[in-house]
N, C-alpha and C positions, 0 to 999 in steps of 0.2 A: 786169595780165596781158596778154599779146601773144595775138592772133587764131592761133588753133591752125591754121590756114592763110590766106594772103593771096591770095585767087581773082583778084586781080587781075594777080599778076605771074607766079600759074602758069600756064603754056602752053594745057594743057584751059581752066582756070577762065575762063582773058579770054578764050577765042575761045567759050565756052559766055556769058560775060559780055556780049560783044558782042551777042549776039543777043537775049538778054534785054534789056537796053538800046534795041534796034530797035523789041522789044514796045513797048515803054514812048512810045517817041516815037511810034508807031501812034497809042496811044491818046492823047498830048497834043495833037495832030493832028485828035482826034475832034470838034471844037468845046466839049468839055463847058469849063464856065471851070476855069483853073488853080488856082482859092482853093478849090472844091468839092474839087477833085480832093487838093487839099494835105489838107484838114479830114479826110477820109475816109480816106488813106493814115496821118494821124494816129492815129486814132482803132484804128484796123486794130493799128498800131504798141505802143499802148497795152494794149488787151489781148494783144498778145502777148509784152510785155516784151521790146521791141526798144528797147534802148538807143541805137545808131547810127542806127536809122530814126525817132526818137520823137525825137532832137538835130538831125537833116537835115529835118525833115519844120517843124518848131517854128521852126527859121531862115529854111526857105523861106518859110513865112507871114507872120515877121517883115519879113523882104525885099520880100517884095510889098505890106506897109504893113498890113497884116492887125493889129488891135488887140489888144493883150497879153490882156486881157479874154477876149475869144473865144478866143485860143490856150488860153489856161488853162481855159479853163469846156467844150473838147472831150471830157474826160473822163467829166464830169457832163452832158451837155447836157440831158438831160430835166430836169436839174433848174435850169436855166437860162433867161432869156427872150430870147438874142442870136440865136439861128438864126432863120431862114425854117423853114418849111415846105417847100419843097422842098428845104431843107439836113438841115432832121429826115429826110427819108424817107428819103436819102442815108446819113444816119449810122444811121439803123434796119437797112438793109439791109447797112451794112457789122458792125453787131457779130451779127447774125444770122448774114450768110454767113460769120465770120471763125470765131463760134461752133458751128459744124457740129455738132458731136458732144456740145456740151451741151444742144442745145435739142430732139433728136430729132426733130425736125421739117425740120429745116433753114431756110429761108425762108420765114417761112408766107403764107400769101394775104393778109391783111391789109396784112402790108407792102409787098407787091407790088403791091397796088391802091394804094398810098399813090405808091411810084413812078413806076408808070403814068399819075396824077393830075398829075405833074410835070415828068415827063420821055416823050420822047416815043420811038419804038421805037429811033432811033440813039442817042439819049442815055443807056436803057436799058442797052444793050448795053456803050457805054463804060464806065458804072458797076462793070458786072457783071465786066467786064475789068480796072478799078481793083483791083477788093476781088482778082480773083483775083491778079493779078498783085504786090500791096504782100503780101499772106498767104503766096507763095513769098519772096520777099526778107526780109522778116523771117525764115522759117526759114532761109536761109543765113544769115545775119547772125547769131542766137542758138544753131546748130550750129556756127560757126566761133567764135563770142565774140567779135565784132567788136563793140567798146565805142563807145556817144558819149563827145561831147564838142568832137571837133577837126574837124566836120563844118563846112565853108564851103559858106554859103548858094553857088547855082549847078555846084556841083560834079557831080549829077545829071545836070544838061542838056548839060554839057559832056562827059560819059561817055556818054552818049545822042548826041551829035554828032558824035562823034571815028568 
């Protein structure tokens, strides 16, 4: 099935695109590392059954040297022993904040002290701009039906650059 619109070659879509893009290089910018940032945009991806995001997201960390192990065990991580500790708290706060509306809570203090343990108020902040930012793109992506598959590792940053 073809993407029920390609936001990138409609006139609104890329100049709304662009700037979304801009976001995004803000925050690669923020010093957080790029493999955190990939793991958590993953993981965002996954619960949200984003095909396209969950194919780009799994190459980039391929690309970056990231071990197949880790890529696959982001799903499951609690049940895993390959993260850090400040990679747990990362991925805690990303299926919390991605979970909004199942957990009633929102983000609860627990996690947030875990965070806070690890990262410090700028890094905080990046995180928080992560999770919001991959949880708007996956819904364009799964509103349009923009399918993975044919997703070339770098194609992000170079969207992001242009």
């Amino acid at each position: 099935m073809e993407p029920r619109i390609d936001l990138n070659t409609n006139a609104v879509g890329a100049k709304l695109g662009k700037r979304f893009a801009g976001v995004g290089l803000a925050i690669t910018q923020s010093g957080l590392p790029k493999s955190l940032m990939e793991l958590v945009e993953l993981r965002a991806s996954q619960i949200n059954g984003c095909g396209f995001c969950v194919d780009g997201h799994t190459k980039e960390l391929a690309a970056a040297g990231e071990s197949a192990t880790r890529i696959s065990l982001v799903a499951v991580w609690r049940e895993s022993t390959v993260f850090t500790e400040p990679e747990q708290a990362a991925l805690a706060l990303t299926e919390e904040g991605t979970r909004l509306a199942d957990t009633g809570h929102g983000v609860s203090d627990e996690t947030w002290a875990l965070v806070r343990k690890h990262y410090d108020e700028d890094q905080a902040a990046a995180l928080v701009y992560v999770i919001a930012l991959i949880n708007a793109a996956n819904r364009l992506a799964v509103i349009t039906k923009t399918k993975g598959g044919s997703y070339q590792a770098g194609t992000f940053e170079a969207i992001a650059a242009d």
